[in-house]
N, C-alpha and C positions, 0 to 999 in steps of 0.2 A: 624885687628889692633893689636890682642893681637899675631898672630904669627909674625908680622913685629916688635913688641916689642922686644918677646924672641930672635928673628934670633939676635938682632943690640946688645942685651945684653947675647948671648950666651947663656941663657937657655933653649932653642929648644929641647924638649925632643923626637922629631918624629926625629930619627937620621934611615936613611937608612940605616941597617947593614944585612938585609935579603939575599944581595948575597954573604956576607960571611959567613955565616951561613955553618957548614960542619955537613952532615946527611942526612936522606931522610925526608922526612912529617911522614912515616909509623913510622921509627925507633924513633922521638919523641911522636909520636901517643902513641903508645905503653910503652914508656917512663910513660906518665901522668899518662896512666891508671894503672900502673903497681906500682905507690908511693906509696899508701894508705896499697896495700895488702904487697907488703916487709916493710913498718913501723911497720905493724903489726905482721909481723915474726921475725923481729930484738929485738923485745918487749920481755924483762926477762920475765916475768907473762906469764902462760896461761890461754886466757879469758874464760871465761862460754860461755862454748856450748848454752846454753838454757836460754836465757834470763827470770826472772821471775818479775813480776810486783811489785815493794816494796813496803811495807803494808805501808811506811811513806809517798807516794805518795797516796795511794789508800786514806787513811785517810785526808793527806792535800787537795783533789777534794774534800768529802764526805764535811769536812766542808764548804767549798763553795758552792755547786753544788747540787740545791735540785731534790725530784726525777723527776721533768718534764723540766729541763733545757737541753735544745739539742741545737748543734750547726747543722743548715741548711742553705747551701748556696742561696738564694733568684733569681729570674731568675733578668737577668740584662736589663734594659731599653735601648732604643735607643739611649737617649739624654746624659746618663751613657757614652756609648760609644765615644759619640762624644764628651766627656768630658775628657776622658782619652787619645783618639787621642791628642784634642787641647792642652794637658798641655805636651805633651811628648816632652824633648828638641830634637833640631834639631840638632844631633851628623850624623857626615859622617860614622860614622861606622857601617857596616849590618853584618846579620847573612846568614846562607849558603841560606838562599833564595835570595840574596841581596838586600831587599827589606830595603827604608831607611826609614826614619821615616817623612822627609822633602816630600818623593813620597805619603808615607800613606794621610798626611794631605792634600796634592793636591786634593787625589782621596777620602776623606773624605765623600762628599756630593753623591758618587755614590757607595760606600761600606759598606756602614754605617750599612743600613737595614743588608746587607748579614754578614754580620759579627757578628750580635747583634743576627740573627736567628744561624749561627754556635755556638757561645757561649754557646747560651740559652740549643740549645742541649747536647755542651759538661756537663751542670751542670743536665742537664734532665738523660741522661746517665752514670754517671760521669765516664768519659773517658777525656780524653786529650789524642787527635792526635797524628800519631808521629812526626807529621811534626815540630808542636810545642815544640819539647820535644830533636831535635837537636841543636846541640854547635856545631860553627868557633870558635876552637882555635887558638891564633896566640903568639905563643912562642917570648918574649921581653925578651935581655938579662940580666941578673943580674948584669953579672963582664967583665972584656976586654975578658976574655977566651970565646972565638964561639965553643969552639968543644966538649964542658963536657952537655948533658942535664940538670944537676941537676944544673948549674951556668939560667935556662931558667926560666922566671916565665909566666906560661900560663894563658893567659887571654882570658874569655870565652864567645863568642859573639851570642846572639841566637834571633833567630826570632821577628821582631818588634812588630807583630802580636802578641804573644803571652801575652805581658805585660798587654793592656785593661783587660783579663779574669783575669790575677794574681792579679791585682790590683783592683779586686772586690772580690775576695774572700780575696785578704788580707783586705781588710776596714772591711770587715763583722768579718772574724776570729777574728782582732783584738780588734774590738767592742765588742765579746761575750769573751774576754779573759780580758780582761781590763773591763766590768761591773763589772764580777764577783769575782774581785781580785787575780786570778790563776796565774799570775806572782807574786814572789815570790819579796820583799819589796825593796830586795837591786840589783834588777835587773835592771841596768840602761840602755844596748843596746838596739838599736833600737827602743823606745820608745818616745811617744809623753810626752812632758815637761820633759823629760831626756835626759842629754844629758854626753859627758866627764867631761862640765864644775860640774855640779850637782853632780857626782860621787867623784872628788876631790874634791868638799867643804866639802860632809859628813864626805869622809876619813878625810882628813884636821883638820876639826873641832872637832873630835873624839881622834884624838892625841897629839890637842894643849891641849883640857880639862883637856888629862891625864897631860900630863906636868902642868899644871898649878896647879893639884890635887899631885904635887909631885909622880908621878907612870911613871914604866915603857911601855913601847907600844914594842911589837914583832910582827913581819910582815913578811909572807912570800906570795912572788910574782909567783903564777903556772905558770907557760910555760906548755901549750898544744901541742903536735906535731900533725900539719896540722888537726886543730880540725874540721875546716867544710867541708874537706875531707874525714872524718874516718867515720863520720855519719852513723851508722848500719840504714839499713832502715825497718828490724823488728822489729830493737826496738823503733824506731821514731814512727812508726805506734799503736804496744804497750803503747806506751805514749800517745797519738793523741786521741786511743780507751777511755782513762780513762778522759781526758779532754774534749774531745767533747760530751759523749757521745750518737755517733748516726752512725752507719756503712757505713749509705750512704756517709756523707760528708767525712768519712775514704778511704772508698775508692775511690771516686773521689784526694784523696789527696796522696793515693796510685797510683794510674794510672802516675798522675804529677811526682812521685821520681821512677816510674818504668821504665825498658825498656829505658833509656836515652842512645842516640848518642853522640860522639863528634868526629870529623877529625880536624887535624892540617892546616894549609892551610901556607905553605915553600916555597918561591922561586917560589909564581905563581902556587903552583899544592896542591892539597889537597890530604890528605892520607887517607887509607880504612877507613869506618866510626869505631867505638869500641863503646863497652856496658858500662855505667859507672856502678858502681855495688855498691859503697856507696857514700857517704857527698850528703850535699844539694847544688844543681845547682848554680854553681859559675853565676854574673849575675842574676839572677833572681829576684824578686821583691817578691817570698814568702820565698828565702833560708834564711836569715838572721829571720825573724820570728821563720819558723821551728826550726833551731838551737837553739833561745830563749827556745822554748820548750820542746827540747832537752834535754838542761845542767841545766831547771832550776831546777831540783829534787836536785841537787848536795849540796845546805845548808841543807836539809833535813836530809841528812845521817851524820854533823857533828854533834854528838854528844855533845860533852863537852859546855855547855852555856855560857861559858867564850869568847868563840871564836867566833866570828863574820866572814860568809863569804859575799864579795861584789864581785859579775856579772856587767863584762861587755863584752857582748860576747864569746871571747873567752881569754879576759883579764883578769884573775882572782886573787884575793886577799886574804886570810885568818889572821887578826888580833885576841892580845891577850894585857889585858889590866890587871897591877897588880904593887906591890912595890917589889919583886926581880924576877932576871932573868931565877933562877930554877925554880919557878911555870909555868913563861911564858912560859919556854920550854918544861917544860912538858906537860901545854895544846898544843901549839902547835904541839909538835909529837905526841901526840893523835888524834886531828885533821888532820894531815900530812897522818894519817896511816886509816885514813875513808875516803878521798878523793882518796888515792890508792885504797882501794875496789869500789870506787863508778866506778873509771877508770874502775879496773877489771870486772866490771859487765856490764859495756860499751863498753867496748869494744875501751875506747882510752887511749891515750897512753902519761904521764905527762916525758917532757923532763928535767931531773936532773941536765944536764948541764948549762942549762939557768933558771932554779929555784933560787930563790935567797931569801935571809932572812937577814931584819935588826930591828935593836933596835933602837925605837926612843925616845930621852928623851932628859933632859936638858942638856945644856955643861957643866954644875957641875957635874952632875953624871958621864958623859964619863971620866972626867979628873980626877973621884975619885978612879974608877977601868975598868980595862975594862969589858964590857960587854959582855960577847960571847953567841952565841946560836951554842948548837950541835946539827943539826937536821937531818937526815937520809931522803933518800929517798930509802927503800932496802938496797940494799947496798951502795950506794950513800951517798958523806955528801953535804950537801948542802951548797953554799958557802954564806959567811956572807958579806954585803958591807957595806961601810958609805955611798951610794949614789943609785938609782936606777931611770931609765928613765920610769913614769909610765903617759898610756893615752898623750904623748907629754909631761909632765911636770917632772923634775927631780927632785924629793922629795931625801933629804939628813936627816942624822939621828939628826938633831939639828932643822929642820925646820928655817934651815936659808938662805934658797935660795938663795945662793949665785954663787953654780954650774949654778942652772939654768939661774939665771941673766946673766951669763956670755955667755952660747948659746944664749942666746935671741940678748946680745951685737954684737957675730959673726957673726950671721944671720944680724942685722941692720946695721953691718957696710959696709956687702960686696955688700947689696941689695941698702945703701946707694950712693954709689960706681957708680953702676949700673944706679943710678937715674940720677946719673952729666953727664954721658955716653950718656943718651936716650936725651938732653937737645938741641943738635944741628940741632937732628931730630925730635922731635913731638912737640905740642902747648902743653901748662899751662897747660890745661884739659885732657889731657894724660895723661902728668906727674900726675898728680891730681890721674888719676885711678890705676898709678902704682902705686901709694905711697901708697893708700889705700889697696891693694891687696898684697903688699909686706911687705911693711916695718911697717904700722900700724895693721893688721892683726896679727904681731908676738908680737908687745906691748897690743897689746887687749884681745890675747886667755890667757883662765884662769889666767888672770889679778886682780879679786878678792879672787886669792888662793894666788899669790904669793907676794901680793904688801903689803900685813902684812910685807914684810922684814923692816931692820933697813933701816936709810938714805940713807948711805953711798952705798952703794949698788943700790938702789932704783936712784939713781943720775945719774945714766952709760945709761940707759933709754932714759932720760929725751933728747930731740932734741934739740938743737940750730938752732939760723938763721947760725951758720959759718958752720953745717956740712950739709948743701944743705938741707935742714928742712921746717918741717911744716908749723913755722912763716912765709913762702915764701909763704905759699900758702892761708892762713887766712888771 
């Protein structure tokens, strides 16, 4: 239903361009594998050789983590298994085994056993197969241009089979990281009762206060370059050692980020397999975790208490909160300049170009002087905006969401559009699903960040029965 939808309203995102594609499999093959290590050669900084554990980590686990708490993966039940097959959605997409996910649950009732004894031994050993530990790339283009690989975004497809074991050791890991408080407070990805919405309220609510306290708010927004690609994986395991501690489930966790394959699969043919050698497994059901654990050291290292940093992912934030704009800026280049070393000792690599920095305050103050922040990245100035697109929502430096009102408007009028289009062809209750999924979808998300705006604004929203609307359908 929903592809008969997109075909009639033209957003069909599975557009066949795979035979114009110009290149071999190999020569993008080679391509993917090859981004991570030229990002890190193009990088001004040279990184530390020799990773070292920082005492501000060592000490943040110490207070959590008393001396008999170990993280151990628990052997997995049968009925486990059968729980993680039945809930896995039924995507036509397979990994190089091409084994679907729609085939596993067929053969559920005769695999079950064998599978729940391979597991048990993968955690008994901790080894991960390498069967399980191969990637189907399938290169999607970016731009009209077919012939630049860097216009390619590879998307990483791996084994069905392998998700049940990921998805036991992630409920456990994340049980034993989430009892003991080891995520770090302002860490909002990937987390149960956090979400984007959650993270813009804090932000949100922390900048209105300042305005309403007469003070200014300074913000600077990281850009990380291809952050859960760069992922060093001795220093993830480093990290891993002081949070779990306990070797076995390290190295079981090691075996998962070692020794990984991927082949591109181009025009019907697949290319030599390659070694991936850093980030966490695109695809995967533990990478997003692992990176959580990753980057969460990175508040740690800022120094200055004035500064607050917010995680989300690889989204990241650093505010300062005060009554004139020298202090802010000074805390924030002080901060600015502990986030560069934490990079450096990481091994990633913060993009200056798309680093951005604003001042958020009242419209008295913008209109009494200007505000500017000089802040450096190296040699880099980082640029200053009145608007930035953060998490989906575009926070402007007045908190007057007016920018964003205005995409929200674009999106409901052409999706509107779209609605009177599909009218000739599907029933009421169609329409019903498209409306929900489109057009109220875009009036819902982070809707109690932005709907503080004045009326006026807030009114462009609002549907009518004349522009093909709700009332139609209530």
């Amino acid at each position: 239903l929903w592809r008969a939808m997109n075909e009639i309203t033209h957003k069909s995102r599975n557009k066949s361009v795979s035979c114009e594609i110009k290149g071999s499999p190999n020569s993008f093959n080679e391509h993917f594998l090859s981004v991570s290590e030229s990002i890190l050669k193009s990088a001004d900084n040279s990184f530390c050789e020799v990773y070292e554990i920082s005492p501000l980590l060592e000490q943040f686990c110490q207070d959590r983590l008393s001396s008999t708490d170990s993280f151990t993966v628990p052997p997995i039940a049968v009925h486990e298994v059968g729980m993680y097959i039945s809930h896995l959605k039924n995507k036509k997409s397979m990994g190089p085994d091409n084994v679907s996910s729609y085939l596993l649950k067929l053969a559920l009732p005769y695999v079950v056993e064998s599978l729940t004894y391979v597991y048990n031994l993968c955690i008994q050993q901790n080894t991960f197969p390498p069967a399980l530990k191969a990637a189907k790339v399938i290169p999607l283009p970016k731009a009209k241009d077919l012939s630049d690989p860097n216009d390619f975004r590879p998307i990483s497809l791996l084994s069905i089979l392998t998700k049940p074991l990921e998805r036991h050791i992630h409920r456990h890991l994340t049980q034993f990281i989430e009892d003991r408080n080891l995520f770090h407070s302002f860490q909002s990805g990937f987390r149960q009762r956090h979400s984007c919405h959650t993270a813009l309220i804090r932000v949100c609510d922390t900048w209105l206060a300042a305005i309403n306290q007469a003070q200014l708010t300074g913000a600077v927004f990281l850009d990380l370059k291809k952050a859960f690609d760069l992922v060093d994986h001795t220093i993830l395991l480093q990290k891993l050692t002081i949070y779990l501690q306990n070797p076995s489930a390290v190295s079981l966790l090691k075996s998962f980020l070692h020794n990984r394959t991927q082949s591109v699969f181009l025009n019907g043919n697949y290319s030599t397999e390659g070694v991936v050698k850093c980030g966490v497994p695109q695809g995967s059901v533990l990478g997003p975790l692992l990176f959580n654990i990753f980057i969460n050291d990175l508040p740690l290292h800022i120094t200055n208490s004035k500064v607050v940093c917010d995680l989300f992912a690889d989204d990241n934030s650093i505010h300062s909160c005060g009554t004139d704009v020298e202090s802010i800026q000074c805390c924030l280049q002080e901060s600015l300049n502990d986030v560069s070393k934490w990079c450096h000792q990481n091994r990633m690599v913060i993009h200056p170009g798309k680093t951005k920095s604003m001042v958020v305050a009242a419209r008295q103050k913008h209109q009494l002087k200007p505000l500017m922040l000089k802040l450096t990245l190296g040699t880099d100035i980082v640029e200053q905006v009145r608007e930035h697109r953060v998490l989906g929502v575009t926070l402007d430096e007045e908190l007057k969401w007016q920018s964003h009102i205005d995409n929200v408007c674009k999106q409901l009028a052409r999706n509107l559009f779209l609605l009177g289009q599909l009218k000739p062809y599907v029933s009421t209750d169609c329409r019903k699903m498209f409306f929900k999924a489109h057009i109220l979808a875009h009036i819902n998300y982070a809707s109690t960040v932005w709907s503080s705006a004045s009326e006026v604004p807030i009114k462009k929203t609002k549907l009518s029965p004349q522009t093909g609307s709700k009332a139609n359908f209530t």
